[in-house]
C-alpha positions in Angstrom: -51.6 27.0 -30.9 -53.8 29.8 -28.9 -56.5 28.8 -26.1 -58.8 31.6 -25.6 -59.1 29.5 -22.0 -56.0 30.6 -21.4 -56.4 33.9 -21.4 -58.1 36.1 -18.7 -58.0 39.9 -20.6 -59.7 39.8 -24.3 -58.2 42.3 -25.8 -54.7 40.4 -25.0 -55.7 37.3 -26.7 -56.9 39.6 -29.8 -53.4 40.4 -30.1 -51.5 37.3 -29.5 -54.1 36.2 -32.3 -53.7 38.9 -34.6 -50.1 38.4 -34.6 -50.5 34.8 -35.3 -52.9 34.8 -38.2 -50.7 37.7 -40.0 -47.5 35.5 -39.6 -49.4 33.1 -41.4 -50.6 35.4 -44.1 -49.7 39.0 -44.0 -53.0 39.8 -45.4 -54.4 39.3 -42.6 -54.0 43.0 -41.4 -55.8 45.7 -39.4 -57.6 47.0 -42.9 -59.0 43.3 -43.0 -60.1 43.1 -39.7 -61.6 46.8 -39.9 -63.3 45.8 -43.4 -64.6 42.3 -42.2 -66.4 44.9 -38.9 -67.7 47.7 -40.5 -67.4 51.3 -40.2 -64.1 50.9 -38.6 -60.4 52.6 -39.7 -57.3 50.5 -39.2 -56.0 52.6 -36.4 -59.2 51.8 -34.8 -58.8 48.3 -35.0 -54.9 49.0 -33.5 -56.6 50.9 -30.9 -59.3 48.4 -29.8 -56.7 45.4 -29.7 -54.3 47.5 -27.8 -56.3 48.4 -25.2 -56.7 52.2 -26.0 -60.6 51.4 -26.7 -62.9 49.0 -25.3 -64.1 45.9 -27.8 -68.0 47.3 -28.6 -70.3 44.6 -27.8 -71.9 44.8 -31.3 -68.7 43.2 -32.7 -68.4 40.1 -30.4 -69.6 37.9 -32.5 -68.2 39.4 -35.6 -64.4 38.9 -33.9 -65.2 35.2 -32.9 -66.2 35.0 -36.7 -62.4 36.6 -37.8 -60.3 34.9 -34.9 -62.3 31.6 -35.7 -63.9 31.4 -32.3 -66.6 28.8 -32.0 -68.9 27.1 -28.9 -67.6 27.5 -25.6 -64.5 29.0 -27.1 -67.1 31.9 -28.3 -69.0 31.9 -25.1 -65.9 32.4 -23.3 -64.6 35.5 -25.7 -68.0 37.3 -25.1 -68.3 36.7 -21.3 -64.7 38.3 -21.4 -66.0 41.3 -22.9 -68.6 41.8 -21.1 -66.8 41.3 -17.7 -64.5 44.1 -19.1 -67.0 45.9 -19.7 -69.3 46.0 -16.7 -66.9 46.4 -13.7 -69.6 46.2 -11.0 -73.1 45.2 -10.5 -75.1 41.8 -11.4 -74.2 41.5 -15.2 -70.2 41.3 -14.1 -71.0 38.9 -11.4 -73.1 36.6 -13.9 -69.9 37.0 -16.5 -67.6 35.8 -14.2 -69.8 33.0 -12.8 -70.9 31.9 -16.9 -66.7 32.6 -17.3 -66.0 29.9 -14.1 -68.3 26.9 -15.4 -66.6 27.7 -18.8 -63.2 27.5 -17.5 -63.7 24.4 -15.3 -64.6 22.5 -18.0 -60.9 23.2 -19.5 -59.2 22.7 -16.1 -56.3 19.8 -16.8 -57.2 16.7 -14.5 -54.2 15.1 -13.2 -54.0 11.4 -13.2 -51.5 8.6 -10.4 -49.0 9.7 -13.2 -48.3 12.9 -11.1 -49.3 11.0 -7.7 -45.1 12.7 -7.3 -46.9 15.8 -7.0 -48.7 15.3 -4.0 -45.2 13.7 -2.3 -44.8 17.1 -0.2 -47.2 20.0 0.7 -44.6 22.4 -0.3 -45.0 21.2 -4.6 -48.2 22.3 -5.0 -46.8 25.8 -3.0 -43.8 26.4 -5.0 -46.0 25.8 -8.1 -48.5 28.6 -7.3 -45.8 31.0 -6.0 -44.6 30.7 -10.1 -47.9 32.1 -11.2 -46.8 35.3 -9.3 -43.8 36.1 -10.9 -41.0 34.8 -13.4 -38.8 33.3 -11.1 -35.1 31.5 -12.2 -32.7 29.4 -10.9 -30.9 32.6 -9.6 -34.0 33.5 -7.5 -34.2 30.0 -5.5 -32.6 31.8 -1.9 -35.4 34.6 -2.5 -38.3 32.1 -3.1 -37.1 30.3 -0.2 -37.3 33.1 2.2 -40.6 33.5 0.9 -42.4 30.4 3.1 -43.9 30.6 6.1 -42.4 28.1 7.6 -39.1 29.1 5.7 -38.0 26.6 3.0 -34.1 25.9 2.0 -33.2 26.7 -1.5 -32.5 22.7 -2.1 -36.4 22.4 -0.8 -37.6 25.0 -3.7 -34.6 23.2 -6.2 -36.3 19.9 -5.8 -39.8 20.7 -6.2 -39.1 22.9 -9.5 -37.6 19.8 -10.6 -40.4 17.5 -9.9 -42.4 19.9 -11.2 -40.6 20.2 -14.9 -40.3 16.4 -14.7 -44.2 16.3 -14.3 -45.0 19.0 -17.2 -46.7 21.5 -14.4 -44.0 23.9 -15.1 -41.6 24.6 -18.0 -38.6 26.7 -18.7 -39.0 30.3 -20.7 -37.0 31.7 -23.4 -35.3 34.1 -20.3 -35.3 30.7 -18.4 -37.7 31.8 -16.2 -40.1 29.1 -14.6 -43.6 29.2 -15.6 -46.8 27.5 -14.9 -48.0 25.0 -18.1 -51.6 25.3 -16.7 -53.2 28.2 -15.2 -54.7 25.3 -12.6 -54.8 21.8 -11.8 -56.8 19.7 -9.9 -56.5 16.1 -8.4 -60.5 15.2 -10.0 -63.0 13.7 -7.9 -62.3 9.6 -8.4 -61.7 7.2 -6.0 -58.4 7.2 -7.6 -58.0 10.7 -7.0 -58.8 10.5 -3.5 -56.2 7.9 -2.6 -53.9 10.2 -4.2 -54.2 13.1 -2.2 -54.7 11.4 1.1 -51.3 11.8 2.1 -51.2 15.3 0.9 -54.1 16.2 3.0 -52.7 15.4 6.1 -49.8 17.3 5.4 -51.5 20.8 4.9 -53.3 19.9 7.9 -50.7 19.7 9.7 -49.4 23.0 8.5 -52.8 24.5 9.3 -52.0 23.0 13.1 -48.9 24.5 13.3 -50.6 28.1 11.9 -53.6 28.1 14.3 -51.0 27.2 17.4 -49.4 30.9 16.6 -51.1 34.4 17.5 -54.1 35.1 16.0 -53.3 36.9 12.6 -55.9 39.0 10.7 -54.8 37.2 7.3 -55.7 33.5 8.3 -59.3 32.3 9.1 -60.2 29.0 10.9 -63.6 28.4 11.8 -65.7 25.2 13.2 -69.3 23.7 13.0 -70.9 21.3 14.8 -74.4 20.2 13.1 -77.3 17.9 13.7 -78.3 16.9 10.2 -80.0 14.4 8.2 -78.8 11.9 5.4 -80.3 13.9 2.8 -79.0 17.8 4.4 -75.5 16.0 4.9 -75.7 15.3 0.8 -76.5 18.5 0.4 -74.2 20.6 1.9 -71.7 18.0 0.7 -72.6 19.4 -3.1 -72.5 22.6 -1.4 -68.7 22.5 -1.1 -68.1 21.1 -4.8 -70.1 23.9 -6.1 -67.8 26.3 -3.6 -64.7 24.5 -4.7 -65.3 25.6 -8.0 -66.8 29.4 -7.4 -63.3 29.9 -6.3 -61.5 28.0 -8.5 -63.7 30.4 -10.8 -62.7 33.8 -8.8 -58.8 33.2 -8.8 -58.6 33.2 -12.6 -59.5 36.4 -13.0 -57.5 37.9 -10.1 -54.7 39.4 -12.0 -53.1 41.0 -9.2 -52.1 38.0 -7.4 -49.0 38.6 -4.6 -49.3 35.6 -2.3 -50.0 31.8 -1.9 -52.9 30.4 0.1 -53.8 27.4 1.5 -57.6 26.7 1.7 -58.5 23.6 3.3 -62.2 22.7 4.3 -63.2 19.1 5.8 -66.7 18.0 6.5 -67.0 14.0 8.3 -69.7 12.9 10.8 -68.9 12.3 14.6 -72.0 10.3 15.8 -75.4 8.5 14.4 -78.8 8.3 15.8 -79.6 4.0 15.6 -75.7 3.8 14.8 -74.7 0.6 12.5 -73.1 -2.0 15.1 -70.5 -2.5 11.6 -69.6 1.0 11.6 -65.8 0.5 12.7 -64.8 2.5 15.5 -61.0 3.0 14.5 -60.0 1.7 17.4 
């Protein structure tokens, strides 16, 4: 079955659709679709789902009528269009943002089920370098060489194994790996949090080993020190959800993707003005 969520370019969807509804029930053709929006030929129709024309606002809502597109689903369809549509200037920017909220809502929340996944900072790696290009088991040397630091092609066997045995990636029809979910994330529970503990440290400890190199014009790391209150503290705390998600937002619709980033961001207090005598010391 077809998620509109899953898709980042409308007029791809349209077609993927198209050809699904008209294996179902050949009547389903362009004439239909044409008929069904007015003053259109069947070429035209070929045309706009192809690419060769851009979808016309005025029919957004009559495709989501045709391709059964309802609520968010809808929402989502017509923010595509429109992002297509505009490709600078404020009514892009506030498709994409509308587009994000939309999308995080469908993003798969992983549960201690796929704690495995965590196990090794290089998983979660190896599982965004698949969302670049269909690799196979004849590519494993090549996606090796690929990490900085280096990884061995038993390193990049054993995490495409985990991640098959966790349904984060499957096998193709050219058995080809490729992602099950455009994203992931751990969630925001205290079970969550216990999960990823582990993890965390380990990309930190890759960031260590990155920021002890030469400085290099593709990596940023950047400190502050702040006197805040309670309430500021909360605030900027929200601050890095909502940024979490802006770029959550942003990658989806970066179709041109060539590399894997890690982004890590931390924010904990040093010191307390009338400090709780409780407050344990950790050491």
């Amino acid at each position: 079955m077809l998620k509109i969520f899953d898709y980042r370019d409308p007029q791809r969807f349209l077609r993927d659709a198209y050809c699904a509804k008209h294996a179902e029930n050949p009547r389903f053709s362009y004439g239909y679709i044409a008929k069904k929006l007015g003053g259109l030929s069947p070429t035209s129709v070929y045309n706009m789902l192809y690419g060769r024309v851009a979808i016309r606002c005025c029919h957004i809502k009559k495709l989501c009528t045709i391709f059964s597109l309802a609520g968010g689903e809808a929402e989502y369809f017509e923010h595509l269009v429109r992002a297509r549509r505009n490709q600078n200037g404020s009514t892009r920017r506030s498709s994409l943002m509308r587009l994000a909220k939309l999308w995080n809502k469908e993003m798969r929340v992983l549960s201690s089920t796929h704690a495995e996944y965590y196990a090794k900072w290089y998983y979660t790696a190896v599982r965004s370098l698949v969302a670049l290009k269909r690799y196979g088991p004849q590519d494993y040397e090549e996606m090796a060489k690929l990490f900085d630091p280096p990884l061995t092609t038993e390193d990049i066997q054993e995490a495409l194994r985990v991640l098959t045995k966790l349904g984060l990636v499957k096998r193709g029809a050219d058995d080809a790996f490729m992602l099950v979910d455009k994203s992931v994330t751990s969630g925001t529970s205290d079970e969550a949090t216990a999960l990823v503990r582990n993890y965390n440290l380990a990309v930190m400890e890759q960031a260590q080993r990155v920021l002890e190199k030469p400085s290099k014009a593709d990596s940023d790391f950047s400190t502050l020190t702040l006197s805040v209150s309670e309430e500021t503290a909360a605030k900027l705390m929200e601050e890095l959800r909502l940024l979490r998600k802006r770029i959550m937002g942003m990658i989806q619709f970066d179709n041109e993707a060539d590399r894997v980033y890690q982004f890590n961001m931390q924010m904990f207090p040093v010191a307390w003005k009338g400090r709780p005598a409780t407050r344990s010391t950790g050491r």
